[in-house]
C-alpha positions in Angstrom: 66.4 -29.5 -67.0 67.7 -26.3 -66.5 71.5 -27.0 -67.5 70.2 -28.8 -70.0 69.0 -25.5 -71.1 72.4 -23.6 -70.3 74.4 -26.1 -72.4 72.3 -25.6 -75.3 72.0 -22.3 -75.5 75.9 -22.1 -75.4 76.3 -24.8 -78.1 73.6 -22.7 -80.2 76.2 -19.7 -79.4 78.9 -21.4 -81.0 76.9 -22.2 -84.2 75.7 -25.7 -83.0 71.7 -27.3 -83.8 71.5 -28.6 -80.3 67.9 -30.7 -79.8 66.8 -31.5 -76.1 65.0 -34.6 -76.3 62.8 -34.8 -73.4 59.0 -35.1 -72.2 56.5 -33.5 -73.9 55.8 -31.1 -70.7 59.0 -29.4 -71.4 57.9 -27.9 -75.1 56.5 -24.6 -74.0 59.6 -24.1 -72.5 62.1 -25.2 -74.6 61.2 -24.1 -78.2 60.6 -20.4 -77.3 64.2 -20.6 -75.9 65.6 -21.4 -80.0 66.2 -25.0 -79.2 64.8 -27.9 -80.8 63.1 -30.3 -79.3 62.1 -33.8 -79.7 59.3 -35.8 -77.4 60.8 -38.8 -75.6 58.3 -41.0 -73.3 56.9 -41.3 -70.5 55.0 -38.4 -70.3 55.1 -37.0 -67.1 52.0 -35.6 -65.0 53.8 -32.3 -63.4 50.7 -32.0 -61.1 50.7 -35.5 -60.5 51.1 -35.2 -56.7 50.9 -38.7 -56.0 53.5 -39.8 -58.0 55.6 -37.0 -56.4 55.0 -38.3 -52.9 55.8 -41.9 -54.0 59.0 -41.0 -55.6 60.3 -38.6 -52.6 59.1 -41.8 -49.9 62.8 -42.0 -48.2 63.2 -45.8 -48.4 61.1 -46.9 -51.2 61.4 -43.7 -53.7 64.3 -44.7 -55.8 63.0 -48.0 -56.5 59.8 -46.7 -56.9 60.4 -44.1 -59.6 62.6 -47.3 -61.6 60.5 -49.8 -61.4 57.3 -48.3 -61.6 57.5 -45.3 -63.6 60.8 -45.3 -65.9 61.2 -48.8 -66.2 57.7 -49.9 -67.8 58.1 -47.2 -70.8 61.4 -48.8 -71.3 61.0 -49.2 -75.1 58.9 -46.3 -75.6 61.7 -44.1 -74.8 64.2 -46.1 -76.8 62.4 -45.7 -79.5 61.4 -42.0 -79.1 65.8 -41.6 -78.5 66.3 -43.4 -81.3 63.7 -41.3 -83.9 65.6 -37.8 -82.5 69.0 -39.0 -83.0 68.3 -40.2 -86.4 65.9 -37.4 -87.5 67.5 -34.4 -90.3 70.7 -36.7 -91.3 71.5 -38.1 -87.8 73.3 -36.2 -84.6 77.0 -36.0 -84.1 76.5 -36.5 -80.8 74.8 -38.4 -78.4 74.3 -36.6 -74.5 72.4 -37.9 -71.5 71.9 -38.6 -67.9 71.6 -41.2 -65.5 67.4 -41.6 -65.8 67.8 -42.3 -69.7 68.7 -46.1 -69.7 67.7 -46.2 -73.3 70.6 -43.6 -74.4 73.2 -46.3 -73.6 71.4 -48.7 -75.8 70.7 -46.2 -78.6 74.3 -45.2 -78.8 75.5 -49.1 -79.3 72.7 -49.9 -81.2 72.6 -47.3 -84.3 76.6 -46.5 -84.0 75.9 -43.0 -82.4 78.9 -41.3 -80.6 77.9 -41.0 -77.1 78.5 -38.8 -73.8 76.9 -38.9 -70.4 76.7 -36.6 -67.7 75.7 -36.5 -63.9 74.7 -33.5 -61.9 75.9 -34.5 -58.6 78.7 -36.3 -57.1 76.0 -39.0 -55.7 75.8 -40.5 -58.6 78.9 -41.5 -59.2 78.4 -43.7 -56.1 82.2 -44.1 -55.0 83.6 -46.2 -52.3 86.6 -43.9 -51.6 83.9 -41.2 -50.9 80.2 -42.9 -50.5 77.4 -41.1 -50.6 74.5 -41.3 -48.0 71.8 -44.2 -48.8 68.6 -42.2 -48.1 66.9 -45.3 -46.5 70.1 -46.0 -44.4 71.3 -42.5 -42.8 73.3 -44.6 -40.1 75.6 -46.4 -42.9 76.4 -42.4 -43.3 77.6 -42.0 -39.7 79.5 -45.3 -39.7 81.3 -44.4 -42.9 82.4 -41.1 -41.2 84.0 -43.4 -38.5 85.2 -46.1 -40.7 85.8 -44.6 -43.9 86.9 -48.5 -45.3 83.2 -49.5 -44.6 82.2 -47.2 -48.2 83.5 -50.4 -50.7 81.1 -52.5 -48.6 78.1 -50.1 -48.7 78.9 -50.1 -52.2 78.8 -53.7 -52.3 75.5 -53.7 -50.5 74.0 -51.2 -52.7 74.7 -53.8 -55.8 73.4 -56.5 -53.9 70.0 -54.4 -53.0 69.2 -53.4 -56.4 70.5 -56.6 -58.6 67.1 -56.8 -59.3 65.8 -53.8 -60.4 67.4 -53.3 -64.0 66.1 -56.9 -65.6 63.6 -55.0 -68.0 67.2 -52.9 -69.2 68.6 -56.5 -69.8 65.5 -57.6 -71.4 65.5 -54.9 -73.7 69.3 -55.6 -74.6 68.5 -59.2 -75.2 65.7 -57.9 -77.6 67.7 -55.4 -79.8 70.6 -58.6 -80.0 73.1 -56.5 -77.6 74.8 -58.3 -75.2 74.0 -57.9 -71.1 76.7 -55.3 -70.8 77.2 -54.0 -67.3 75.0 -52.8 -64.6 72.5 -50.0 -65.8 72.4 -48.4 -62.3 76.2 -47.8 -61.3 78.3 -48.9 -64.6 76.6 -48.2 -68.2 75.1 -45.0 -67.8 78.6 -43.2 -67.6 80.6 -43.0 -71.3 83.7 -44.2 -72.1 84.4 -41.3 -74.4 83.5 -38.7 -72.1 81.2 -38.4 -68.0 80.8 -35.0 -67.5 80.3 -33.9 -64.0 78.3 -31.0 -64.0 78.9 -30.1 -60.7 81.8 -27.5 -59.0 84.9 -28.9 -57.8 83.2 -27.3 -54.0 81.4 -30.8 -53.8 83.5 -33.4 -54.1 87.0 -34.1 -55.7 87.5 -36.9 -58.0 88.0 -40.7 -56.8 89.9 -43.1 -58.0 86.8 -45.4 -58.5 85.3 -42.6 -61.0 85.0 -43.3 -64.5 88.5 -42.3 -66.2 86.2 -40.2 -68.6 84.9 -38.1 -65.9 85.4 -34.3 -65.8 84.9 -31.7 -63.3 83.1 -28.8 -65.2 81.5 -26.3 -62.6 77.6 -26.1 -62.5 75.7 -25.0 -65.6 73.9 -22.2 -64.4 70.1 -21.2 -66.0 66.7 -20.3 -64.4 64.5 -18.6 -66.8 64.1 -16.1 -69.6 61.5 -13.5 -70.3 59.0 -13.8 -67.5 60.6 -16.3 -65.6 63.8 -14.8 -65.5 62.5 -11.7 -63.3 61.0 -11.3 -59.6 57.1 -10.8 -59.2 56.7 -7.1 -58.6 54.9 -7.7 -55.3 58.8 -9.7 -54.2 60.7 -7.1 -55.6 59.2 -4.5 -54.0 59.2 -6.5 -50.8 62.7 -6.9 -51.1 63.6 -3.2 -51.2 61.9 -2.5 -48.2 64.1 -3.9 -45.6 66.5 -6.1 -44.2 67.4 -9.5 -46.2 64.8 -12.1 -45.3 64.8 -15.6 -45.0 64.3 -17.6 -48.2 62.2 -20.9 -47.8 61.8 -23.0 -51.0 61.9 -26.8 -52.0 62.8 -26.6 -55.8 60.8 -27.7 -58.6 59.7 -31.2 -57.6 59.3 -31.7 -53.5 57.3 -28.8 -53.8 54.8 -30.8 -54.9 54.8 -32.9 -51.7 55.4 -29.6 -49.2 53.0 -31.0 -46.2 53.5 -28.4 -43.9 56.3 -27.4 -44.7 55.5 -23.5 -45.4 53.2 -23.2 -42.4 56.3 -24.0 -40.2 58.4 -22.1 -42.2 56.2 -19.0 -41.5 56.2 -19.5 -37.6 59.7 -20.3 -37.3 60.1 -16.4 -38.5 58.1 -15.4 -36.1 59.7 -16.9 -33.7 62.8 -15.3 -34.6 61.5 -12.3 -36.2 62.9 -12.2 -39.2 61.5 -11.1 -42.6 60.9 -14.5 -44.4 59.9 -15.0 -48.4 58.2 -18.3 -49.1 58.4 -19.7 -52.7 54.9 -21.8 -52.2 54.8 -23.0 -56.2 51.8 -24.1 -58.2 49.9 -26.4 -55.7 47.0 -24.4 -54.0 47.7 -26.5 -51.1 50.8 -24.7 -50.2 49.3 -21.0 -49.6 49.2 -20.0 -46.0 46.0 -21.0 -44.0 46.3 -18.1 -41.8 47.1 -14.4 -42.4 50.9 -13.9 -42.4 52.3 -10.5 -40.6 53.4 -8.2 -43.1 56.9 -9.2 -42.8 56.5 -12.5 -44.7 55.9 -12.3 -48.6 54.5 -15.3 -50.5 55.4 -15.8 -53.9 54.5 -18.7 -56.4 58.2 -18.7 -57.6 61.1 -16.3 -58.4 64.5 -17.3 -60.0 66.9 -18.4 -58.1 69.5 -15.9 -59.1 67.6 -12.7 -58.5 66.8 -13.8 -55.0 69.3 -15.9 -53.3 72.0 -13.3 -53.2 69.9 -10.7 -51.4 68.8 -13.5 -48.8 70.2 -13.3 -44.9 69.7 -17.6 -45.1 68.4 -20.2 -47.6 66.4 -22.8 -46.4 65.9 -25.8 -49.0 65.2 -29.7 -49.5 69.2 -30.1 -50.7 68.2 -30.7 -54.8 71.1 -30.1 -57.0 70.0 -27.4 -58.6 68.7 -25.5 -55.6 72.2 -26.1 -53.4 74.3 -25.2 -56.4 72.1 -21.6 -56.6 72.6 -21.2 -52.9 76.5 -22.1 -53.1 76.9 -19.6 -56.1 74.8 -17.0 -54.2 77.0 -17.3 -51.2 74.5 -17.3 -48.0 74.4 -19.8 -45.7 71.7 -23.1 -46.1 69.8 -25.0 -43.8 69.1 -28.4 -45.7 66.0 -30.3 -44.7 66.6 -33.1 -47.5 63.8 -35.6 -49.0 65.4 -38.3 -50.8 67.7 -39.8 -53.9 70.9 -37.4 -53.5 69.6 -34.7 -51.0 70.6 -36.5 -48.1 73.8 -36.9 -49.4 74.0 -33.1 -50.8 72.8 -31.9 -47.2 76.0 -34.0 -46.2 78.9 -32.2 -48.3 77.3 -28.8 -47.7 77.3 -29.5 -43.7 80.8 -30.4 -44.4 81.6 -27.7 -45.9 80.4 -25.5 -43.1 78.3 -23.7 -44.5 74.9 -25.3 -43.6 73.1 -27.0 -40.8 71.0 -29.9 -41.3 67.3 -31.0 -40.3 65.9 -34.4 -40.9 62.3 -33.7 -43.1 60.8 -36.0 -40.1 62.0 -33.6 -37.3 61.4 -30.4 -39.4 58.9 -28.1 -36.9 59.3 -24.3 -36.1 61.1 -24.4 -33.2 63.8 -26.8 -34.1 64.4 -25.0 -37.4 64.1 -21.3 -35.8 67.1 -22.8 -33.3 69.1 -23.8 -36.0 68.4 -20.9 -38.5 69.5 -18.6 -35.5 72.7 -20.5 -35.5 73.6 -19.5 -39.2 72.3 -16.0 -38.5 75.0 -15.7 -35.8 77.5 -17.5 -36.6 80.2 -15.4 -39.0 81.9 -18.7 -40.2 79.1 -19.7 -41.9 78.9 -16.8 -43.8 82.8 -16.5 -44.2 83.2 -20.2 -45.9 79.9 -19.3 -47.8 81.6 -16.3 -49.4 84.9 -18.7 -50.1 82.7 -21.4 -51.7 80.9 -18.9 -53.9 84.6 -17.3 -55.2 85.2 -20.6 -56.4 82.2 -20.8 -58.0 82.7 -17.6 -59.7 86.2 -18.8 -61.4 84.7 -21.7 -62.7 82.0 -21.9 -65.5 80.5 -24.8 -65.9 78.8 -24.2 -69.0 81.6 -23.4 -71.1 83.9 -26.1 -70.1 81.1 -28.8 -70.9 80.8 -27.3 -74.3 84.3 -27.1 -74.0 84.6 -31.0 -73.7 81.3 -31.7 -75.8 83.1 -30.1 -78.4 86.1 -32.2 -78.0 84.5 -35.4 -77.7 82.6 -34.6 -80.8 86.0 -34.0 -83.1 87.4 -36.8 -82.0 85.3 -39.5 -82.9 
């Protein structure tokens, strides 16, 4: 959501009536901000940790999260999309991601000029540069050997989800639209215009990409008012000593921690460090034991006010955690979940500046060895600081208005 929120607020900038059209969750959050908002379906439970852990399940999540919770509500959210794009004279233009299949069919149903974006280089899903299948981490090594294997891991992934998009078809067969291509890997990028809202540090284009794609940098927001500043009880913590470790999984796999922060806590003890642990909402993540002085726990903090005065980052590998870390400059250890994490723990290891640890194999001592590693090890930090310059010429945000903008006057 959050560069949803960037873009919007820079198109309201420039004179623009952007609308985010999203779950109802998101209202408290967005309207405050200036920005109007539309519901589109399903609702989604953000305390719903079951759903959570079923969607983050390493072999089955993808699938699970399609066919069982976007899937179903199918033509709810087509026609929620439909009644925000043709509410107050109609929009000018039509923006989504990957996870709204109905926005294709809205677009080529009502007329509506149409762009899409992606977050992460994942989803483009190319065979000159494949990503890593979370339920098959050993196609990953193979590829690294055999680069010419990625067309036919592409190949299998088609064949392993042919199935999974027939209530998209049956939908198009319902509206009178013809099949069109595959929902998954084909029709959720536009013709007119696929941003790629990620920096040019993660991936470079391939000639498999969609010809519309474009390279903007990340879209950088994480909160206003409130949000936007430390907890007093962090910042103070952070002014009294050396930079700590920083352990958080995001906004969503902290909902399915385990023990995630207990580990965390005793793999800075073990290497006595000062540590901060972002636990989030769920009571189940607060320390069972009391933590030394030298550990602070916090609910949450933005990203932006505490990743640069961290000593290392230690994260599940989400988009918009790595691209906080990369613009912040520290080192990362990635101990990825599922969908593109694996894959964004990959780049960033390639990139030297991280280590990685499987979620499986994540225990203090393992972690405390590796975390050591990045503490020690200058070039970590040195290729940290060079990925974070780059970061700092680019700006995401404006470029995608940038290319919003011309998409839109050239309909």
């Amino acid at each position: 959501m959050n560069p949803l929120v960037a873009l919007c607020l820079e198109l309201r900038r420039r004179g623009h009536r952007p609308v985010l059209a999203v779950p109802e969750m998101f209202r408290p959050k967005i309207e405050p901000l200036g920005i109007g908002f539309a519901p589109v379906r399903p609702e989604q439970d953000p305390t719903d940790t079951r759903l959570i852990a079923m969607i983050y399940d390493i072999r089955h999540g993808t699938e699970t999260g399609l066919r069982e919770f976007l899937f179903p509500s199918l033509r709810q959210s087509y026609d929620d999309l439909l009644a925000a794009v043709q509410a107050e004279g109609g929009a000018d233009l039509l923006v989504t991601g990957e996870l709204a299949y109905a926005g294709p069919l809205v677009a080529e149903k009502a007329g509506i000029p149409w762009a899409s974006y992606v977050l992460a280089p994942f989803s483009f899903f190319s065979a000159y540069d494949p990503p890593v299948l979370p339920p098959y981490p050993t196609l990953a090594r193979m590829q690294e050997a055999f680069p010419p294997l990625g067309h036919v891991v592409a190949r299998f992934a088609r064949f392993v989800t042919r199935k999974w998009s027939e209530p998209v078809y049956a939908l198009r067969r319902e509206l009178g639209l013809p099949r069109g291509k595959d929902p998954i890997f084909d029709a959720k990028h536009s013709r007119r215009l696929a941003l790629a809202l990620f920096s040019s540090v993660m991936g470079a284009p391939q000639p498999d990409w969609p010809s519309s794609a474009k390279i903007t940098g990340f879209a950088f927001y994480d909160g206003s008012g409130d949000e936007g500043e430390l907890p007093p009880h962090l910042a103070a913590f952070l002014q009294e000593g050396s930079p700590p470790l920083v352990f958080t999984l995001g906004s969503a796999a902290v909902m399915h921690a385990g023990d995630f922060y207990e580990q965390s806590a005793q793999a800075a003890e073990i290497l006595d460090q000062r540590a901060v642990l972002l636990v989030g909402a769920d009571d189940r993540n607060l320390p069972k034991r009391r933590l030394p002085d030298s550990i602070c726990v916090a609910r949450y903090a933005p990203y932006s006010k505490i990743f640069p005065r961290a000593s290392v980052l230690i994260h599940q590998g989400g988009i918009g955690t790595t691209a906080q870390a990369l613009r912040a400059g520290r080192p990362m250890l990635v101990m990825p979940y599922s969908h593109d994490q694996p894959d964004n723990a990959r780049r960033m290891r390639h990139l030297g500046v991280a280590e990685v640890l499987g979620r499986n194999h994540y225990r203090a001592r393992p972690a405390a060895q590796l975390i050591e590693k990045l503490l020690s090890g200058n070039d970590y930090r040195v290729r940290a600081a060079a990925a974070a310059a780059t970061i700092a010429e680019e700006n995401g945000t404006v470029a995608a208005c940038d290319a919003l903008e011309n998409a839109a006057r050239t309909l």
